[in-house]
SEZA-320487 format. One record per atom (N, C-alpha, C): x, y negated, z negated; residue in three letters. Coordinates in steps of 0.05 Angstrom, whole numbers, plus 5000, padded with zeros to 4 digits. Layout:
XYZALA
...
***
This chain:
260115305327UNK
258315505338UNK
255915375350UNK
254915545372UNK
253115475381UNK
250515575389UNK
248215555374UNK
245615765376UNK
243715675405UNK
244015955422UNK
243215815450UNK
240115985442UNK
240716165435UNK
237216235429UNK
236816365405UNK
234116335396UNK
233016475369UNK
230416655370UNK
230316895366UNK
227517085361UNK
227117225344UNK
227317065319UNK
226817285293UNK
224817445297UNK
222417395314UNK
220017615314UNK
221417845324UNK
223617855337UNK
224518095353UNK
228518125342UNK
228317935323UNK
231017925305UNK
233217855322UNK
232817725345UNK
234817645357UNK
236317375364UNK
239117325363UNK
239817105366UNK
242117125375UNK
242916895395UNK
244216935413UNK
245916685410UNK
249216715411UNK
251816555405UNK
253416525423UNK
254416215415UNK
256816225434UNK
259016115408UNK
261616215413UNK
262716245396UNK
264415885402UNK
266215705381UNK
267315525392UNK
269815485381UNK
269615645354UNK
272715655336UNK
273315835318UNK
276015935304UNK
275016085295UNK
274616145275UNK
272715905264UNK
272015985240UNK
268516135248UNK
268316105268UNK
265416205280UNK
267316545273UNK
268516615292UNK
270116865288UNK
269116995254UNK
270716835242UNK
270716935208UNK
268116995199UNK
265616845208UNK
262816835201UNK
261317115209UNK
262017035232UNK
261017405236UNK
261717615242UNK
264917565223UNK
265417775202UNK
263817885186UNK
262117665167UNK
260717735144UNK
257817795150UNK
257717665179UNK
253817695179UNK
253717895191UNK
255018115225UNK
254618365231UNK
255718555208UNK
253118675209UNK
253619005201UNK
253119225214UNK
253619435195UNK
252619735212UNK
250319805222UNK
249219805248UNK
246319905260UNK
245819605269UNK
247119445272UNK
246419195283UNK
247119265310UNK
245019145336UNK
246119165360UNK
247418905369UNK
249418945384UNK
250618755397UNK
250918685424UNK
251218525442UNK
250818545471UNK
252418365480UNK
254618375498UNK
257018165505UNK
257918245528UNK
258918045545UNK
260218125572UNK
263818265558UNK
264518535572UNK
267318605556UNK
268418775590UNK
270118825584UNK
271719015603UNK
272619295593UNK
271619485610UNK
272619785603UNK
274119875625UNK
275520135613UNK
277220335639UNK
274220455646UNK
274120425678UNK
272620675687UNK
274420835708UNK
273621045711UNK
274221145733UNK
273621155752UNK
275821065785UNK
274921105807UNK
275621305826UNK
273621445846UNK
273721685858UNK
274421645887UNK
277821675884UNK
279321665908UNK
280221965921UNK
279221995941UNK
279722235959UNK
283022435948UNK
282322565936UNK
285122585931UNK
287122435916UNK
285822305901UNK
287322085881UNK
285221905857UNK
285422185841UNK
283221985825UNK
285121765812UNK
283821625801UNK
284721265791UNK
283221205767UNK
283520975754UNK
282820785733UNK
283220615739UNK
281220375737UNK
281320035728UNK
279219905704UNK
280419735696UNK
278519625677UNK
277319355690UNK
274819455691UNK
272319265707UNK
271519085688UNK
270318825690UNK
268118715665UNK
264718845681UNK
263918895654UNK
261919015642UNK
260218845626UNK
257518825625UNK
255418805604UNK
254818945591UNK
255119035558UNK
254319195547UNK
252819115526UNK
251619345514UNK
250219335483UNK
251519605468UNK
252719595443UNK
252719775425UNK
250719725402UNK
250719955393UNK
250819935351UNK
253119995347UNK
253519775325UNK
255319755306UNK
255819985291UNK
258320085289UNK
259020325271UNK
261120125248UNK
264019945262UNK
265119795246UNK
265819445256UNK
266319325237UNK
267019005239UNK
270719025234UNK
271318815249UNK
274618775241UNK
275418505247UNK
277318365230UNK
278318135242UNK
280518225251UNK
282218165271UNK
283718235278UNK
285817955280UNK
287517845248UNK
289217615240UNK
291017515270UNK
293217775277UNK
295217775297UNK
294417555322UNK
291917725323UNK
291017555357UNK
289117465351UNK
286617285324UNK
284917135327UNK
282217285344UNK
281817555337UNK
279917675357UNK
277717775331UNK
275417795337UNK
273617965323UNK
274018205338UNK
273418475324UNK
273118745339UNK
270918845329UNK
268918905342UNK
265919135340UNK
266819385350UNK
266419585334UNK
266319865345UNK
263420005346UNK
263820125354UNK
260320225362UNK
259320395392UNK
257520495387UNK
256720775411UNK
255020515434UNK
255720605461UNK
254920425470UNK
251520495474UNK
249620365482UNK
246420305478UNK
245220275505UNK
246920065519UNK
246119925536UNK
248019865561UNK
247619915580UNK
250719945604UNK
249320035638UNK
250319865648UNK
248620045672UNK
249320325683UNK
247120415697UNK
246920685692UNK
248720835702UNK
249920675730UNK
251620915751UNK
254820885734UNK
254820785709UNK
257320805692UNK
256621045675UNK
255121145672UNK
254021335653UNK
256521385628UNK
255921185619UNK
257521195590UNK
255521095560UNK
252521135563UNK
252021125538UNK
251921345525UNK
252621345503UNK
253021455473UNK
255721475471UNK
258121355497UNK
259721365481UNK
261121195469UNK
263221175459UNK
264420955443UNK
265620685456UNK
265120445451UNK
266220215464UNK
267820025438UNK
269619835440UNK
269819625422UNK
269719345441UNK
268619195430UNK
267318835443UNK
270018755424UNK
272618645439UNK
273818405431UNK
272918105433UNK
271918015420UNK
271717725416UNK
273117535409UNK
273517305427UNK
275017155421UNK
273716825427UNK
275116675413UNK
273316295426UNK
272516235445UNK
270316215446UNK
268016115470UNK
267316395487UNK
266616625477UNK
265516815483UNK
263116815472UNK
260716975485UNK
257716945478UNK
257317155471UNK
255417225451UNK
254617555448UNK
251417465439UNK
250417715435UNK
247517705426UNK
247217935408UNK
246217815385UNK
246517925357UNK
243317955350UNK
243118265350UNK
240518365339UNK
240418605324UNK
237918485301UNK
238518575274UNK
235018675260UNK
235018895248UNK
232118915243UNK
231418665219UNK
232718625205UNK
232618345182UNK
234718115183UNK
234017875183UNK
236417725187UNK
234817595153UNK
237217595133UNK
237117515108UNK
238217205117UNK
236617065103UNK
235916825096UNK
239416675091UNK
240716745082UNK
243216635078UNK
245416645112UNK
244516855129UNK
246116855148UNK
245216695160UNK
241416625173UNK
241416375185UNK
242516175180UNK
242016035152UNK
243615835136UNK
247415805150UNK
247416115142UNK
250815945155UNK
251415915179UNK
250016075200UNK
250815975231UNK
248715795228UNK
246815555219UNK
246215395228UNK
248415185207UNK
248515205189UNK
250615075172UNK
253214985202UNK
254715285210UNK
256015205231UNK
255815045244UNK
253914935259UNK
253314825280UNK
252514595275UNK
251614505245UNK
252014305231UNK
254614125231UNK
256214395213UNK
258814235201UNK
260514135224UNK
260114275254UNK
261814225272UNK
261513835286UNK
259113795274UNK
259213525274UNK
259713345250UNK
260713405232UNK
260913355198UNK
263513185193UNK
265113145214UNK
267512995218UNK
268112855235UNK
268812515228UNK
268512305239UNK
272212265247UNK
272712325263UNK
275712215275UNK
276511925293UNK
278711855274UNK
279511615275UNK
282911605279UNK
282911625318UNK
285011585317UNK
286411285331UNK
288111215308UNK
289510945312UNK
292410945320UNK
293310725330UNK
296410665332UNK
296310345338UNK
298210305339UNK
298009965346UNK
296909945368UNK
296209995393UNK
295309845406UNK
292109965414UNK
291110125407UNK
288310265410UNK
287410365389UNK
284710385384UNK
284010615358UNK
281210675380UNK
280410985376UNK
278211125377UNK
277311225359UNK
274611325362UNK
272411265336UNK
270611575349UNK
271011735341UNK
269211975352UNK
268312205334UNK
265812295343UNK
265612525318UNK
266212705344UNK
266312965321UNK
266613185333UNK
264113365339UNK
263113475351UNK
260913515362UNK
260913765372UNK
258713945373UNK
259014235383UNK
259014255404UNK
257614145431UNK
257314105447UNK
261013945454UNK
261313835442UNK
264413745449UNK
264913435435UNK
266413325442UNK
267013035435UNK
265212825437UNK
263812595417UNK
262512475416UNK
264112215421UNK
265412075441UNK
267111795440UNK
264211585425UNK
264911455405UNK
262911245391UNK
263910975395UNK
266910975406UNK
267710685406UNK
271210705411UNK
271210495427UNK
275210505433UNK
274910175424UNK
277910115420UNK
277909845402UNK
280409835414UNK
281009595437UNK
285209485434UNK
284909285410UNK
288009275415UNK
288609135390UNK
289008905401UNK
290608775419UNK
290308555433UNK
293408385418UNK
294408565402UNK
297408405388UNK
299008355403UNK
299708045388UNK
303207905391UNK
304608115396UNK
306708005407UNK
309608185406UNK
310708165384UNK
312008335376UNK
313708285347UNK
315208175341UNK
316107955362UNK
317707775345UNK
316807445341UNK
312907495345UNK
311307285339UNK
309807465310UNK
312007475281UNK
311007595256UNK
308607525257UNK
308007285250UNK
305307165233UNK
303807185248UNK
302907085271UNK
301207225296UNK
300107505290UNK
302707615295UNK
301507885292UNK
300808015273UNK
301507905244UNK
300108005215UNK
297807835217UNK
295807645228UNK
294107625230UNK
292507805250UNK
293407795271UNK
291508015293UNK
290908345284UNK
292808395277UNK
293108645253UNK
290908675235UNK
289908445221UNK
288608515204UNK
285508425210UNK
285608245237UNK
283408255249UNK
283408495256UNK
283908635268UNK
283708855286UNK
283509015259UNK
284609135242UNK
282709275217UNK
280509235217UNK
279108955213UNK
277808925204UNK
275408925223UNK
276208995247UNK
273509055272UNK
273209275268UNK
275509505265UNK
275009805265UNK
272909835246UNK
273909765213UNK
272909745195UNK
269909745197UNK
269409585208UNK
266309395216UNK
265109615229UNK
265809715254UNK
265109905275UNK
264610185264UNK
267010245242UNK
266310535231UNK
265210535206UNK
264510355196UNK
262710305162UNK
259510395183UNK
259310195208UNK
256910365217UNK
256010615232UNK
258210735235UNK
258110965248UNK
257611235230UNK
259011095203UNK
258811355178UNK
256211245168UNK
255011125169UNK
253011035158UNK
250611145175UNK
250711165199UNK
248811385213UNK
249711645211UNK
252311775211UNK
252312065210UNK
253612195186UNK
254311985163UNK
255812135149UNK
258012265147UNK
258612495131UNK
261212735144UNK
263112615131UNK
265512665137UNK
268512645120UNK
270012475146UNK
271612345139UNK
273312195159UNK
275612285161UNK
276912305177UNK
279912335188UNK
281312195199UNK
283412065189UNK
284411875211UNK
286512015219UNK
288211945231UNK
290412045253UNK
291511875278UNK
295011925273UNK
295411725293UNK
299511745290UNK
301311635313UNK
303611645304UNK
304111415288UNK
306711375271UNK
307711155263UNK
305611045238UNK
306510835227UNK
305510675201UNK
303410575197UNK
301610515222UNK
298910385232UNK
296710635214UNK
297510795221UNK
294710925204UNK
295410945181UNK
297010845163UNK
297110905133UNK
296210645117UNK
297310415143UNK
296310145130UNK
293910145142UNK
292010225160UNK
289410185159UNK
289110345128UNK
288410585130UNK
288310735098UNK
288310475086UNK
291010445080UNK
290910255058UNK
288710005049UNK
287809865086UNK
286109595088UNK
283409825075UNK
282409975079UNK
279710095081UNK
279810145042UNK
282310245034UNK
281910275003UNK
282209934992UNK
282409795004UNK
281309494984UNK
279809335000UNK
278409485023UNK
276109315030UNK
273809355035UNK
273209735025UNK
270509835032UNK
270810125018UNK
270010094990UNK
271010424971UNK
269610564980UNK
266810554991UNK
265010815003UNK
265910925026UNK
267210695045UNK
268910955060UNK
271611105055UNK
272910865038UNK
275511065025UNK
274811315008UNK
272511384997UNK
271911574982UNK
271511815011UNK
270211725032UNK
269311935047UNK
272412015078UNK
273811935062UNK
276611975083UNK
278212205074UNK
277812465082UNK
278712675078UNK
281812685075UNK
283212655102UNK
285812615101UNK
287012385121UNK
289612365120UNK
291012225144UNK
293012395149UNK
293512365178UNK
295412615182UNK
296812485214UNK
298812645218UNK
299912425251UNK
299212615279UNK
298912525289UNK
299012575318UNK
301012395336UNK
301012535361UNK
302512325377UNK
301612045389UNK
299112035393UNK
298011825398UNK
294711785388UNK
295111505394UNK
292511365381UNK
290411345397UNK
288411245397UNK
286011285428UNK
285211585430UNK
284011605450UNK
282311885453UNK
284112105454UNK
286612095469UNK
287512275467UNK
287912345443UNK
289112175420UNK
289312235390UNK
287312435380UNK
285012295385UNK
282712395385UNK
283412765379UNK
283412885408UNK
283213155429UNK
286413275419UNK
288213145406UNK
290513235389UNK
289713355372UNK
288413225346UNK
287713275325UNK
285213495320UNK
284113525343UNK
282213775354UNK
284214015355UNK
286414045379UNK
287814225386UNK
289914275361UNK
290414165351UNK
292614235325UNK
291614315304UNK
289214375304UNK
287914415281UNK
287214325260UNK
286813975258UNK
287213815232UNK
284413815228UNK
283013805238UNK
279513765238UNK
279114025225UNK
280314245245UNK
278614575225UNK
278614575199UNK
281914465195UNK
282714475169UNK
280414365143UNK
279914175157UNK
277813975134UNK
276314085137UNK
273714215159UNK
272114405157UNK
272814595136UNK
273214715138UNK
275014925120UNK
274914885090UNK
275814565084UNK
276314475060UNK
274314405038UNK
271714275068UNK
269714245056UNK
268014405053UNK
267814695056UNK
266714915049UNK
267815075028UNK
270615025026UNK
271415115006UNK
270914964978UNK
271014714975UNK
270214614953UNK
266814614941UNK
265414684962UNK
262614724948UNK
261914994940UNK
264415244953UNK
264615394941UNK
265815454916UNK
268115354913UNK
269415234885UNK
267715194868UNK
265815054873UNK
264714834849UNK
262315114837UNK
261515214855UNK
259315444848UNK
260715634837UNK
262715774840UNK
263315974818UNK
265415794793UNK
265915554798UNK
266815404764UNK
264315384752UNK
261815354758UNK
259915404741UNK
259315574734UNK
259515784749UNK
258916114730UNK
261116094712UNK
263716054715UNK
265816164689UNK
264715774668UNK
263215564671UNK
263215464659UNK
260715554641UNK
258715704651UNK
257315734635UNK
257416044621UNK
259516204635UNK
259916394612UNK
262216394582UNK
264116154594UNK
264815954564UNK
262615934550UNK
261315784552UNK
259215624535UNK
257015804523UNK
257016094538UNK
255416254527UNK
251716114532UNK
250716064552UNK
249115954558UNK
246716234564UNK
248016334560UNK
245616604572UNK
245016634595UNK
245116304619UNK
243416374650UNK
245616504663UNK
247916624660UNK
248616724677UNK
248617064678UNK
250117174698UNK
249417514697UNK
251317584731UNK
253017734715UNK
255717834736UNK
255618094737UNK
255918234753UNK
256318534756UNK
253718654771UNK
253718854795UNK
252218834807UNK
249718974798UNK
249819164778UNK
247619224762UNK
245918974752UNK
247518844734UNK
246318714717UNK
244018354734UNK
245918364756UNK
244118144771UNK
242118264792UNK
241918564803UNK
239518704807UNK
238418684796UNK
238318734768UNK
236418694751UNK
234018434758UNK
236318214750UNK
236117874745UNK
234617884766UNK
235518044795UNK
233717924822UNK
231418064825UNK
230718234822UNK
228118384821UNK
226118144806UNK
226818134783UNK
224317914774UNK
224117644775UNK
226117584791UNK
225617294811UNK
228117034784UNK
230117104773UNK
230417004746UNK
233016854762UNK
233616984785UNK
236416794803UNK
235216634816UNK
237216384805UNK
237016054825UNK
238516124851UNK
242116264842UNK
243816264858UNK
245216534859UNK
245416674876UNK
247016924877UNK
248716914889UNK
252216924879UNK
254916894894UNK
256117204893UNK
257317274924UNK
256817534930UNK
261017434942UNK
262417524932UNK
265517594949UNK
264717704969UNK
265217554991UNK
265617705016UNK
267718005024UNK
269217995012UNK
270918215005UNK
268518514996UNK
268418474968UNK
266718614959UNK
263418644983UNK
262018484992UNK
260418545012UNK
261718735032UNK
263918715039UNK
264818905056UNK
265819135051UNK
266419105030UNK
268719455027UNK
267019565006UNK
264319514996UNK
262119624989UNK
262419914988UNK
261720144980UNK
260520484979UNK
258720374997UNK
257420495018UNK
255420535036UNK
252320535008UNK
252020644982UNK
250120584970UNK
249720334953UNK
252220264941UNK
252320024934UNK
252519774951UNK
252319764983UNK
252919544990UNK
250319524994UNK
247719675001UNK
245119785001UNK
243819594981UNK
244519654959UNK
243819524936UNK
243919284938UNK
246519124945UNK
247418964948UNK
246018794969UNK
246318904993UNK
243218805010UNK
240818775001UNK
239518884980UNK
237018924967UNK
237018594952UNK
239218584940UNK
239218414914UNK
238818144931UNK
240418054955UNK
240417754968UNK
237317814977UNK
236817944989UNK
233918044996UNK
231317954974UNK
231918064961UNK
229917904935UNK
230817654913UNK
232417634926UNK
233917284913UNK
232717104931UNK
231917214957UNK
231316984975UNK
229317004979UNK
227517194975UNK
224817284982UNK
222917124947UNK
225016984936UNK
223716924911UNK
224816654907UNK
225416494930UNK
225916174924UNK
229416184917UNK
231016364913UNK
233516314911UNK
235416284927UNK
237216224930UNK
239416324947UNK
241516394951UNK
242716534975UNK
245316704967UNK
248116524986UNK
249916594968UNK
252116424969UNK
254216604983UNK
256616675006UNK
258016835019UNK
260516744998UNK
262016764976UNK
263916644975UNK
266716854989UNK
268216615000UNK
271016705022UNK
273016814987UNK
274317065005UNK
276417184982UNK
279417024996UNK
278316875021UNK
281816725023UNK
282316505002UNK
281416414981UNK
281416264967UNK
280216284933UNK
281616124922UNK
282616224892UNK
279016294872UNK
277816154885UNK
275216154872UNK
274716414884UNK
273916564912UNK
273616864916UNK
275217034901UNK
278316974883UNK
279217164869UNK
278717154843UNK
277016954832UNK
275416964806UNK
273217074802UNK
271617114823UNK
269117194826UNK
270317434825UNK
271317594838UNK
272817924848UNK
272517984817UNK
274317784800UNK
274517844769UNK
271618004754UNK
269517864771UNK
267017874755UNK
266318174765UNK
267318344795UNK
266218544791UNK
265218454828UNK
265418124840UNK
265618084859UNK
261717934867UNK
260517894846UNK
257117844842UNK
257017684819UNK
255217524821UNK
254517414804UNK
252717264810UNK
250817084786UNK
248716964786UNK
248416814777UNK
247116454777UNK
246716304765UNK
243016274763UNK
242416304734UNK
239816324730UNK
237416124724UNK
235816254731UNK
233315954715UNK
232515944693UNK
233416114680UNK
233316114652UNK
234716324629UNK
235516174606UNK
238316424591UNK
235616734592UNK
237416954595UNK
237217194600UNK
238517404574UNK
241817314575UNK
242817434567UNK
244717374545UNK
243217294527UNK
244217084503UNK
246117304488UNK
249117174485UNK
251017284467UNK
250517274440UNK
252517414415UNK
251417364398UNK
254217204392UNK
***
C-alpha cells in the first residue's frame, strides 16, 4: 500500500492500493457513513433521436458507505453506498453506486474519526511491503533485492564466474567462494534493513546456499523465512517470486505469527488465572473506560457482523483503549488464532493489572 496523502484535520487519506492484502485491510478499516471517492464506471444513458441507448462511461465519484464486501472469486473489494459526489449533468446523486476495487486502484477514504489502530495498519502496510529481502540464486547469478512499495529495490547482482563441470574441484572451490561473496553482500544488506529473507531459485544451488548460511552466519539463518523455486536466478528470479506470490505469502506469515503470539497469551494467562485478562465485550468495556487495557484483540469477523449497537460499543471500546495509552489489535478470522478468540465471544484484553481474580 501506498499513502499518497494524509489530513486527519479534515479525516482524510488518500490510497493507492498494490496487493491484495491492501484489498483485505480495508475490509476492516471502511465503515458505514465513511465517504469514499474513486475513479469507477457506470451505465448512463444516452439521448439518441429516436433511439435511446446505454454505455458505461468512467466516472469520478464519492459515496457514503451503506456496505463493505470482499469479493474471494475475483479479488475485488465492493463499496455500496448513495452516491455524494458526481458531476452534475449526470444527475445521479442520492442514488445508489458500488466502487469495485481492485490492485493498483486509488480511492480516497474519509472518515469523521480515524482510530488509532487503522493508521497503524495502513502505515504498518507500507512498512511491511519493504520487510522482505529476496534472494534469488542459481548457478550462474544471484540477485539481492528488497521488495519495496514503490517497486523493486535491485541491492546487488553477483556472477558466479564457475568451472565447467567436469573441472569438480575448481568448481567446488568457486562455489563456495561465490557463497561466500553473497554471504558477505547480504549479512550487510540485512544489517541495514532487516525483514525476513527469502531465497529462491531453480535446481540445488539455493538449498546448498541455505545450507552454507546455516554453518556460517546463524543470525541470518534465523532471519530466512523460506526457500522455495522459481525458474530462474538473477532479477528475473527476483520479479518471479513477486508474481507467484511467495513474498505475499511471508507477508502474510509474518503478521500472522504476531498475531498468534497475542491471543496465546490471553488463553496463557487465563490458564494461570492471572486476573489481567478480560474477554467478552461487556466485560473489557468495562476494563476500557478506566484505562486498565494494555492490549485490546478485536476478531475481525466479529467487528464486522456486529448488531449495529454492539459494534457502536465496540467502536467506543478501541476508542478509549487508545485514547488511554493502549492498543488495539485487528485479529484475521482466516487463521486458527482468529478462531480462538471467536471462542472468547470474539474481544478480549490483556491488562495492566489483575482485575479479575478467580477464586
Amino acid at each position: 500500500m501506498k499513502i499518497l496523502k494524509k489530513d486527519l484535520k479534515h479525516g482524510i487519506v488518500k490510497l493507492n492500493l498494490t496487493n491484495l492484502d491492501d484489498l483485505w485491510a480495508l475490509y476492516d478499516i471502511i465503515s458505514s457513513k465513511d465517504r469514499i471517492y474513486a475513479r469507477t464506471t457506470r451505465e448512463l444513458k444516452i439521448d439518441k433521436i429516436g433511439r435511446p441507448s446505454s454505455r458505461r462511461m468512467p466516472v469520478f465519484l464519492g459515496i457514503s458507505v451503506e456496505k463493505v464486501y470482499f469479493d474471494r472469486e475475483v479479488n475485488r473489494l465492493r463499496i455500496h453506498g448513495k452516491v455524494i459526489d458526481a458531476p452534475e449533468d449526470l444527475n445521479i446523486k442520492g442514488k445508489y453506486h458500488t466502487l469495485n476495487l481492485i490492485v493498483r486502484d486509488s480511492l480516497t477514504v474519509v472518515k469523521d474519526y480515524w482510530h488509532k489502530h487503522q493508521l497503524k495498519n495502513l502505515q504498518d502496510l507500507t512498512k511491511e511491503e519493504g520487510s522482505v529481502i529476496i534472494v534469488a540464486i542459481d548457478s550462474e547469478e544471484c540477485c539481492i533485492a528488497l521488495n519495496r512499495i514503490y517497486g523493486i529495490q535491485v541491492k546487488a547482482e553477483i556472477n558466479s564466474k564457475l568451472p565447467g563441470k567436469l573441472e569438480t574441484e575448481q568448481r567446488e572451490a568457486a562455489l563456495i567462494e561465490y557463497f561466500k561473496n553473497i554471504n558477505k553482500i547480504l549479512d550487510r544488506i540485512y544489517t541495514e534493513n532487516k525483514g525476513k529473507i527469502v531465497i529462491v531459485g531453480p535446481g540445488f544451488t539455493k538449498e546448498n546456499f541455505m545450507n552454507y548460511i546455516r554453518n556460517t552466519n546463524k543470525e541470518l539463518a534465523i532471519a530466512i523465512e523460506t526457500v522455495d523455486n522459481v525458474s530462474n536466478g538473477g532479477i528475473s528470479g527476483v520479479y518471479e517470486a513477486i508474481r507467484v506470490g511467495i513474498v505475499n505469502k511471508v507477508l502474510k506469515r509474518i503478521r500472522v505469527v504476531k498475531e498468534t503470539a497475542l491471543v496465546e497469551e490471553v488463553f496463557r494467562r487465563l490458564g494461570a488465572s492471572t486476573g489481567d485478562i478480560a474477554f467478552g465485550l461487556d466485560e473489557v468495556a468495562e476494563d476500557a473506560l478506566i484505562g486498565a487495557i494494555a492490549t485490546v484483540l478485536v476478531c475481525d469477523d466479529t467487528l464486522r457482523k456486529q448488531a449495529n449497537e454492539d459494534r457502536s460499543k465496540l467502536v467506543e471500546v478501541i476508542r478509549n483503549v487508545e485514547e488511554k495509552s493502549g492498543r488495539a489489535v485487528i485479529v484475521s478470522s482466516e487463521h486458527e488464532a482468529g478462531a480462538k478468540l471467536k471462542s472468547l465471544g470474539g474481544v478480549a484484553a490483556l491488562l495492566r493489572y489483575p482485575r479479575h481474580q478467580t477464586s
